[in-house]
C-alpha positions as CSV (number, residue, x, y, z in Angstrom):
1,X,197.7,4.6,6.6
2,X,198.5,6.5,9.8
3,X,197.6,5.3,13.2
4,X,194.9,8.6,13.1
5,X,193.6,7.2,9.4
6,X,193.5,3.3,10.5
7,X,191.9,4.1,14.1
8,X,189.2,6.6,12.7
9,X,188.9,3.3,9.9
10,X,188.4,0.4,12.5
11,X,186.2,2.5,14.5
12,X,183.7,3.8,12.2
13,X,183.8,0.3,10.0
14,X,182.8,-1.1,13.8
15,X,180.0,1.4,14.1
16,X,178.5,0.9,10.9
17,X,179.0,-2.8,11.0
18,X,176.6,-3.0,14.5
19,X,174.1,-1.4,13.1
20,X,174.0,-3.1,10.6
21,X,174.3,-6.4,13.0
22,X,171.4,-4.6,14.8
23,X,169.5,-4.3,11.1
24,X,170.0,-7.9,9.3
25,X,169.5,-10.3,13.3
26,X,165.9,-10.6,12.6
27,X,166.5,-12.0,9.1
28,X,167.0,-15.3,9.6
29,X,164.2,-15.7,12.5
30,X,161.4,-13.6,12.3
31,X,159.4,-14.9,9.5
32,X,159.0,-18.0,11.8
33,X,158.8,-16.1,14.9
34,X,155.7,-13.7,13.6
35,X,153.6,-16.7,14.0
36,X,152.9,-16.0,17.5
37,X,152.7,-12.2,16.9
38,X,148.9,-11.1,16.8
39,X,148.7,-10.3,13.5
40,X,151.5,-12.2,12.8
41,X,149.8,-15.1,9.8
42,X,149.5,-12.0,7.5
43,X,152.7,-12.6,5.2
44,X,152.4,-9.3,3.8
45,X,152.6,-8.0,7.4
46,X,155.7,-10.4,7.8
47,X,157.3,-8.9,5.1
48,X,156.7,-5.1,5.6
49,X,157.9,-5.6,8.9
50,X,161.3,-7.2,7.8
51,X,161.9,-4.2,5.3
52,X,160.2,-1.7,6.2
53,X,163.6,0.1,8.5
54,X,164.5,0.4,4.4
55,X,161.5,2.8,3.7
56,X,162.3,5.1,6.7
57,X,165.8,4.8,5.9
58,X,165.7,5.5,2.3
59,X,163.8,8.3,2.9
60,X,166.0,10.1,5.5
61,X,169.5,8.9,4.1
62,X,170.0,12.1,1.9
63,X,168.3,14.8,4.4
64,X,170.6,13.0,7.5
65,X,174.0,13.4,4.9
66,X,172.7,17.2,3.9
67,X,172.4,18.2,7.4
68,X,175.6,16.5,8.5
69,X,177.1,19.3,6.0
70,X,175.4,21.7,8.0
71,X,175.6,21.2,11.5
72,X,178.4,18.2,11.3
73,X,178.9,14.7,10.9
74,X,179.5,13.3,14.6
75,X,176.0,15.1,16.1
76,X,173.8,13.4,13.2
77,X,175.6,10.1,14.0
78,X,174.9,10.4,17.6
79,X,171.2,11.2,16.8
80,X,170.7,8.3,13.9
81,X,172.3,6.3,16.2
82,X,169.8,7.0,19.5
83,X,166.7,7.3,17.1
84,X,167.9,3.3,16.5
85,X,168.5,2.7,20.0
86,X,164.8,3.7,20.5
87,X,163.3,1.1,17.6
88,X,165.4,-1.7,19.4
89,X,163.9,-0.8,22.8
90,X,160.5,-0.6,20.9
91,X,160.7,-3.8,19.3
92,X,161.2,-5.6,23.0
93,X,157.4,-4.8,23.7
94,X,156.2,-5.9,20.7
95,X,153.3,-8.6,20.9
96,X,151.5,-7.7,17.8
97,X,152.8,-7.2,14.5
98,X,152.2,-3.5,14.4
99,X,153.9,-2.7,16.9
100,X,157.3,-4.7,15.5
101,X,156.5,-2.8,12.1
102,X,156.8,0.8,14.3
103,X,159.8,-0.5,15.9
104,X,161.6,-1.3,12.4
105,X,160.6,1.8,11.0
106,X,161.8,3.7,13.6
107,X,165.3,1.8,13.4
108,X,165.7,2.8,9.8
109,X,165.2,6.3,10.8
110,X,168.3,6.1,12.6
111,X,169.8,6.2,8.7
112,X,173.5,7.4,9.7
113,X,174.9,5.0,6.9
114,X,175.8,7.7,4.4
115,X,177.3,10.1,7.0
116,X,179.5,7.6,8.6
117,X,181.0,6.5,4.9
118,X,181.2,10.8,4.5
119,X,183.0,11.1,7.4
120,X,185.7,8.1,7.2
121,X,186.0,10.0,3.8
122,X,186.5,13.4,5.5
123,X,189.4,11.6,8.1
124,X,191.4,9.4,5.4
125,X,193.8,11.0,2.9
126,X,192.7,10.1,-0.9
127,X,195.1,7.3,-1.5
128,X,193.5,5.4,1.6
129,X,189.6,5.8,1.2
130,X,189.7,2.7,-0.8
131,X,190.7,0.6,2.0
132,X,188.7,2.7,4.7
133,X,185.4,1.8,2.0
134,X,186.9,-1.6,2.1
135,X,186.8,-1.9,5.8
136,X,183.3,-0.8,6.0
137,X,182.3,-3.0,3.1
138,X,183.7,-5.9,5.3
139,X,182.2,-5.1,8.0
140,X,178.6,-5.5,7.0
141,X,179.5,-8.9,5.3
142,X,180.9,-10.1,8.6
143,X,178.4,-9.0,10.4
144,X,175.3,-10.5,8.1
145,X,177.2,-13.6,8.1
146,X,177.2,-13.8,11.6
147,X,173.4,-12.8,12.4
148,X,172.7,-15.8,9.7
149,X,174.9,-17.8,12.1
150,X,174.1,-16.3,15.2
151,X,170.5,-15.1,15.2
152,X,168.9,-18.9,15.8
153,X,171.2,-19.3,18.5
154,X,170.8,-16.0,20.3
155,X,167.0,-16.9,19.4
156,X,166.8,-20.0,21.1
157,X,169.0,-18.0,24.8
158,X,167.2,-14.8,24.7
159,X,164.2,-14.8,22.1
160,X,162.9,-11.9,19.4
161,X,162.7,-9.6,22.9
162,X,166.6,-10.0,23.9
163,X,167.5,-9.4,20.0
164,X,165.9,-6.1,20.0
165,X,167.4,-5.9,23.4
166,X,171.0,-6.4,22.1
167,X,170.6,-4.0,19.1
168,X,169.9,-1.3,21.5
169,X,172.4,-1.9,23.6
170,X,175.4,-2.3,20.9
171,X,173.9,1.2,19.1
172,X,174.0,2.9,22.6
173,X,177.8,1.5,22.8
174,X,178.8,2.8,19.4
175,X,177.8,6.3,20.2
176,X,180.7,6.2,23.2
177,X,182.7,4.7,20.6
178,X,182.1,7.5,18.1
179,X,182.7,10.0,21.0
180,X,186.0,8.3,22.5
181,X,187.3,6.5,19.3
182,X,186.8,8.9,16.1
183,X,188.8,11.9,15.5
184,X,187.0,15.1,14.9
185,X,186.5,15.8,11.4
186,X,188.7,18.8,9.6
187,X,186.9,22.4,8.8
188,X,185.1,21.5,5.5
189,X,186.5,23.4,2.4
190,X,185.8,27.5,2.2
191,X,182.9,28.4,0.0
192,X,183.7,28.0,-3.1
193,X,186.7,25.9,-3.7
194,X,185.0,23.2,-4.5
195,X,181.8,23.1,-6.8
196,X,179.1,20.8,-7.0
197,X,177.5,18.4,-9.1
198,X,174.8,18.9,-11.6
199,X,171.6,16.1,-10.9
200,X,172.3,15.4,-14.9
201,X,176.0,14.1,-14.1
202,X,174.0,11.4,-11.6
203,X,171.8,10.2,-14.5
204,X,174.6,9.0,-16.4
205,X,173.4,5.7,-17.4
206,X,176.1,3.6,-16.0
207,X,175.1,4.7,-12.8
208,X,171.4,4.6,-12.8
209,X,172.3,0.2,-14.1
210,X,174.2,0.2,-10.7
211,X,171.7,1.6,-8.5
212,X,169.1,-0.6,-10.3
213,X,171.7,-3.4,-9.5
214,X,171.8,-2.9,-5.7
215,X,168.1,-2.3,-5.7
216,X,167.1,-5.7,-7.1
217,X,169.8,-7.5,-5.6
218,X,168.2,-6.4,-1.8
219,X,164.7,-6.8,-3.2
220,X,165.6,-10.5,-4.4
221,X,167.8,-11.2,-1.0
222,X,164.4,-9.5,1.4
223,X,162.5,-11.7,-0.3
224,X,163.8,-14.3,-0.4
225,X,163.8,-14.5,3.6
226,X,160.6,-14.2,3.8
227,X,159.7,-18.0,2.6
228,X,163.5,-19.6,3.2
229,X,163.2,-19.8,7.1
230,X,159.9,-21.5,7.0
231,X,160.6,-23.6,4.4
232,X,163.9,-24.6,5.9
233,X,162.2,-26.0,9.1
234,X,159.5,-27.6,6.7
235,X,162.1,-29.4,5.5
236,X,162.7,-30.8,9.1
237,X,165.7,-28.5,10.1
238,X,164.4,-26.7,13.5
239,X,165.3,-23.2,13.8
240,X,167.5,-23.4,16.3
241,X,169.8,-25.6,14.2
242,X,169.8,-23.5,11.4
243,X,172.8,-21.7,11.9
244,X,174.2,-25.4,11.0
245,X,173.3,-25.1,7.4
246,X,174.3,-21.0,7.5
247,X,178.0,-20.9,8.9
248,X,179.3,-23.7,6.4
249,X,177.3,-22.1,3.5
250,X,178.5,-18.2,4.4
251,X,182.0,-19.3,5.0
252,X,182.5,-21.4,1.9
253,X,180.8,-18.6,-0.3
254,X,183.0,-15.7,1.3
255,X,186.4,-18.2,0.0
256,X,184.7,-18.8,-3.5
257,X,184.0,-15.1,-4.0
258,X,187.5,-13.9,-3.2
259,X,189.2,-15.6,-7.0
260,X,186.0,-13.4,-8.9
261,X,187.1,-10.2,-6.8
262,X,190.8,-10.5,-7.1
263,X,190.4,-11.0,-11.0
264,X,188.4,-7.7,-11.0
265,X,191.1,-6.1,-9.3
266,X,194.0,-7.4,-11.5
267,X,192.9,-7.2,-14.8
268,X,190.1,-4.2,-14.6
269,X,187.5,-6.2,-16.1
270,X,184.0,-6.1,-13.7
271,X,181.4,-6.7,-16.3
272,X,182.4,-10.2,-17.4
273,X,182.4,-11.1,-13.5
274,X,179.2,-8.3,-12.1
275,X,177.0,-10.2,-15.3
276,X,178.4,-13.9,-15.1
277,X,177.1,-13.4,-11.0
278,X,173.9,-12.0,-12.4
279,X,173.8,-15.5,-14.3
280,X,173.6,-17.4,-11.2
281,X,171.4,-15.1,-9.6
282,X,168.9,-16.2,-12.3
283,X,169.5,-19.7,-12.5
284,X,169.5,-19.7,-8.5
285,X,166.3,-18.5,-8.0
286,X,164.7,-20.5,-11.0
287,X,165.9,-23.4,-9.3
288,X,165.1,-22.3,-5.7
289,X,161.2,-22.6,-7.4
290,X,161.7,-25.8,-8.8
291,X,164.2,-28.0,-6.6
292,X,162.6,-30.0,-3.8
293,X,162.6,-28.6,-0.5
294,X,165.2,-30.9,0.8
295,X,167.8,-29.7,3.4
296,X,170.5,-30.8,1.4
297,X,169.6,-29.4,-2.0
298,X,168.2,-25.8,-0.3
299,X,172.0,-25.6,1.5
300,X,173.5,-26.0,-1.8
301,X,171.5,-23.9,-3.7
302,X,172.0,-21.3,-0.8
303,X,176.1,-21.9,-1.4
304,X,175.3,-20.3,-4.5
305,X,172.9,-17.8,-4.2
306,X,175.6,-16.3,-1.5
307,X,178.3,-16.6,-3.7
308,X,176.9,-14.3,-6.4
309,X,175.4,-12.0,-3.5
310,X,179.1,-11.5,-2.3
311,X,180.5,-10.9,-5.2
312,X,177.9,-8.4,-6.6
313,X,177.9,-6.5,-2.9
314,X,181.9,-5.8,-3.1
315,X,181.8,-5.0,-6.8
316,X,178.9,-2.5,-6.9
317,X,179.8,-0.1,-4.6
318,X,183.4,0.1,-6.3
319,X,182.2,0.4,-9.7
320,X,179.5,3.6,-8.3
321,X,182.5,5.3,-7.0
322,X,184.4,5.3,-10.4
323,X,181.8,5.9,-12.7
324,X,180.9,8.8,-10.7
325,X,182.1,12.5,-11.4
326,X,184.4,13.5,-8.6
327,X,183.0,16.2,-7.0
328,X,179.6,14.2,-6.8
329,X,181.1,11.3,-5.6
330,X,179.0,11.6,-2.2
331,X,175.8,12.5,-3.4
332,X,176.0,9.5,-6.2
333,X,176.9,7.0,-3.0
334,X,174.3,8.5,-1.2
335,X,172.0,7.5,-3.5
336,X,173.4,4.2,-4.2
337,X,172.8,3.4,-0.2
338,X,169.1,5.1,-0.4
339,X,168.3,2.7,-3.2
340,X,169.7,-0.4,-1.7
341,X,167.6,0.2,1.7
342,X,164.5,0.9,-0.6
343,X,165.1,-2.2,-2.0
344,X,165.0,-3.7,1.6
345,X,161.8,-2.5,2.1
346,X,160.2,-3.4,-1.2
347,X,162.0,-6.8,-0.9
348,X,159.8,-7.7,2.3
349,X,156.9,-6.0,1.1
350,X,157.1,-8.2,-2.8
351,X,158.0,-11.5,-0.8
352,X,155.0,-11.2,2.1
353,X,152.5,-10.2,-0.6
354,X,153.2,-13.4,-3.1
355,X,154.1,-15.5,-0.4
356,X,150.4,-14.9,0.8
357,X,148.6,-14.5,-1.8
358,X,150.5,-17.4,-4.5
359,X,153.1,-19.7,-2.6
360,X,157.2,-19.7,-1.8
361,X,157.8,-20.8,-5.2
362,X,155.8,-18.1,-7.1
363,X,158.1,-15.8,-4.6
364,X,161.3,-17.3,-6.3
365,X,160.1,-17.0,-9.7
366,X,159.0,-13.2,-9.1
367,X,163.0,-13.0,-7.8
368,X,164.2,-14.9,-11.1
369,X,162.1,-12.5,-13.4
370,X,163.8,-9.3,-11.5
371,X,167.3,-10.9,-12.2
372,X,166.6,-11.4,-15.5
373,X,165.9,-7.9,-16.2
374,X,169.0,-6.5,-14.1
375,X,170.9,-9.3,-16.5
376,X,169.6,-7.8,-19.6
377,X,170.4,-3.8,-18.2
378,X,174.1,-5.5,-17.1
379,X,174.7,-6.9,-20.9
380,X,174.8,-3.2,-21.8
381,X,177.0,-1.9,-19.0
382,X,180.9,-0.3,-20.6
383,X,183.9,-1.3,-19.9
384,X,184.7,0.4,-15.8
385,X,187.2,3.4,-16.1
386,X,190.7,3.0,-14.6
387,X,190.5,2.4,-11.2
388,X,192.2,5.6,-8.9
389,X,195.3,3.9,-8.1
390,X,196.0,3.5,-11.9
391,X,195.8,7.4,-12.7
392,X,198.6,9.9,-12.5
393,X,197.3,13.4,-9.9
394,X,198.6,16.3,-11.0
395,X,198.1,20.1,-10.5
396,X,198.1,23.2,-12.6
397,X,198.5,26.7,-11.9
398,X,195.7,28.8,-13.1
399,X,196.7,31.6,-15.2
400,X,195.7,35.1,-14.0
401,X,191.9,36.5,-15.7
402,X,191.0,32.9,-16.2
403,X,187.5,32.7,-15.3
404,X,187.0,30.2,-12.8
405,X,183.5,29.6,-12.7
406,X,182.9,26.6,-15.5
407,X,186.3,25.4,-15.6
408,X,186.1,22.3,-13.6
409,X,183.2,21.3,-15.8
410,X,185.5,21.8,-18.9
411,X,188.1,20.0,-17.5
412,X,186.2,17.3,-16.6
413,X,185.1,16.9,-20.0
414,X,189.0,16.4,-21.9
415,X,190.0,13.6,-22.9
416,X,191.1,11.3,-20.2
417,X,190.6,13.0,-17.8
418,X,188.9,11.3,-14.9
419,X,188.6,13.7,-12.3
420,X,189.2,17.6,-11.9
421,X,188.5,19.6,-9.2
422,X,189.2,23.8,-8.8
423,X,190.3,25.8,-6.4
424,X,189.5,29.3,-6.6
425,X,191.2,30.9,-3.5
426,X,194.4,29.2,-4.3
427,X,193.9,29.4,-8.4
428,X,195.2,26.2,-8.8
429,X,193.3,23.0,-10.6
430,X,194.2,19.8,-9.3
431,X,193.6,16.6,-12.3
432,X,193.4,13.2,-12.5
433,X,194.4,11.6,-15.6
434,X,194.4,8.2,-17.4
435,X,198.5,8.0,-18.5
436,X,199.5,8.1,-21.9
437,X,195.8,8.8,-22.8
438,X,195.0,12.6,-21.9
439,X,194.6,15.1,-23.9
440,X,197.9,17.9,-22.5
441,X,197.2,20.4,-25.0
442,X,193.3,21.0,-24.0
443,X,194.2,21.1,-20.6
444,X,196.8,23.6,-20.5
445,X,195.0,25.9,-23.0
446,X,192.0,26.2,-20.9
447,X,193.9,26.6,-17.6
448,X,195.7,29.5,-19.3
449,X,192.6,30.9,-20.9
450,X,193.8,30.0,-24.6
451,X,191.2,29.9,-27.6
């Protein structure tokens, strides 16, 4: 990458990665901390208030990334970002659970999260955005590993106040950090040379398993931390000390996941690893309902839940950006990330409302049941396409009287051919094909307007 390409990465990867710090530091403490909220016994309360920045989110995501086409990507980030600098400041009034319900919801309307992944896209040549997506990807890992790890701590200095307190002050950092750090986007493409996607191409089946995937995978994780906090310090671990049980379980499940990625990326074969995760999903949460509620067995059952979490969260993403057609690659991520925050909220709304109303256990056989049925939607999932960096680019002149209007579809649709794009002005079609496998002859009649 150039220095340009690798700043505009570390910096928006940074960005994206505080507010998602900002987002996941409650986790681990607030279930426990609601207690001396007004309000604050109602588990269902509890749980809306942990998810609910998902709902608000989820619903803004696309309209923030449609008028970032419009009226640019730095000027939406700057307002997402403010809009979440307001929750945080919110939330360090809040006595009563309403009022930390408002603040969350007002966080996730900050949702900035598909226009900062559209705009590392817009600043990295093609054969980089991998590793720009890569560095973003890492960056929310690292930082929900360290708000497992951190957030009793800070807890225990500063209290659910000076958390809120933090968040506000990192987002109002990252907006001189956009300003300062991050190159100005290029002028987007001239009307025209580049078509959209048909809302048909983003119900292909292979993606709507995906989005279900990420959906159930934050519902099951939101839920979860609803009931593990309390039940953690039921088990006679305070909650200042949790981070003790968190940082060896996070760091030993980020080294076990890395053998399951790199065999992904080797031999090109997800689905054995994205359903064999799915597997211990299941089995995790069955047990999580039937173990005791020792320390010892809730950190190793933890190990693994985190292990299959990793795994799924870096192979998801990757496999929605190759099944998805090429030119609606952004829309099919942005609604990837607006059903993983719904999931958020639904999460903390499913595990409040059985917590209450059934028990923590009932809560982690409701999670088991929803990993069951993403197992039985993953056992029908085909094999992934070639990754990018296994396909040959290459570009065609289009013949004069070809009618461009139609032709990237047709393209699109020749054998092995996994991405085409058109561009009129220039009359040139630009491919990319799976080697030894595409069909040359289609592809050079219907750029040369043969029958």
């Amino acid at each position: 990458m150039s220095p340009a390409e690798l700043r505009a990465g570390a910096s928006l990867a940074g960005v994206y990665g505080l507010r998602m710090l900002g987002l996941f530091i409650i986790l681990p403490v607030f279930a426990v901390h609601a207690a001396m909220l007004e309000g604050g016994g109602d588990l269902t309360l509890v749980g809306i208030a942990l998810g609910v920045y998902g709902l608000s989110q989820g619903i803004l995501q696309i309209p923030f990334g449609m008028a970032s086409d419009r009226w640019g990507r730095k000027p939406l980030i700057y307002a997402g970002l403010l809009v979440f600098a307001a929750g945080s400041f919110l939330g360090m009034a809040a006595d009563d659970i309403w009022t930390a319900i408002a603040a969350r919801t007002l966080q996730g309307a900050g949702a900035i999260n598909s226009v900062a992944m559209a705009l590392a896209a817009d600043l990295t040549r093609e054969q980089h955005r991998t590793k720009i997506m890569a560095m973003i990807g890492a960056s929310i890992g690292l930082m929900f590993a360290l708000s497992l790890v951190g957030a009793p701590l800070l807890y225990r200095a500063i209290g659910m106040g000076g958390l809120f307190a933090l968040t506000g002050m990192l987002s109002l950092a990252a907006v001189w950090v956009v300003r300062t750090q991050v190159p100005d986007p290029p002028p987007a493409p001239r009307e025209g040379e580049q078509a959209g996607t048909s809302p048909a191409a983003l119900l292909d089946p292979e993606l709507l398993r995906l989005n279900a995937g990420i959906f159930i995978l934050h519902v099951i994780l939101y839920a979860m931390f609803v009931v593990v906090p309390p039940r953690l310090v039921d088990a006679g671990l305070p909650l200042a000390d949790h981070w003790k049980m968190y940082l060896p379980v996070v760091l030993a499940s980020f080294a076990l996941m890395i053998p399951a990625v790199m065999y992904v990326d080797r031999r090109n074969r997800p689905k054995p690893v994205l359903v064999g995760a799915v597997v211990l999903l299941v089995g995790v949460e069955a047990a999580l309902g039937a173990a005791p509620s020792g320390v010892a067995t809730l950190a190793a059952l933890m190990l693994a839940f985190f292990v299959a979490f990793n795994v799924l969260e870096a192979l998801l993403p990757s496999l929605v950006s190759r099944v998805a057609p090429a030119q609606g690659r952004g829309v099919a991520i942005g609604v990837y990330n607006t059903t993983q925050t719904l999931g958020v909220f639904f999460g903390g709304l499913l595990g409040g409302w059985v917590a209450g109303n059934f028990g923590a256990r009932a809560v982690f056989a409701a999670c088991a049941g929803l990993a069951a049925l993403w197992l039985a939607a993953a056992a029908g999932m085909r094999s992934a396409p070639a990754p990018v960096n296994q396909l040959s680019s290459l570009t065609f002149s289009i013949a004069t009287g070809v009618e461009t209007t139609g032709l990237r579809e047709a393209l699109a649709r020749v054998r092995g051919v996994r991405e085409a794009e058109v561009l009129a002005h220039e009359r040139i079609a630009r491919l990319k094909v799976v080697p030894g496998q595409w069909d040359e002859g289609s592809v050079r009649k219907l750029v040369a307007g043969e029958t």
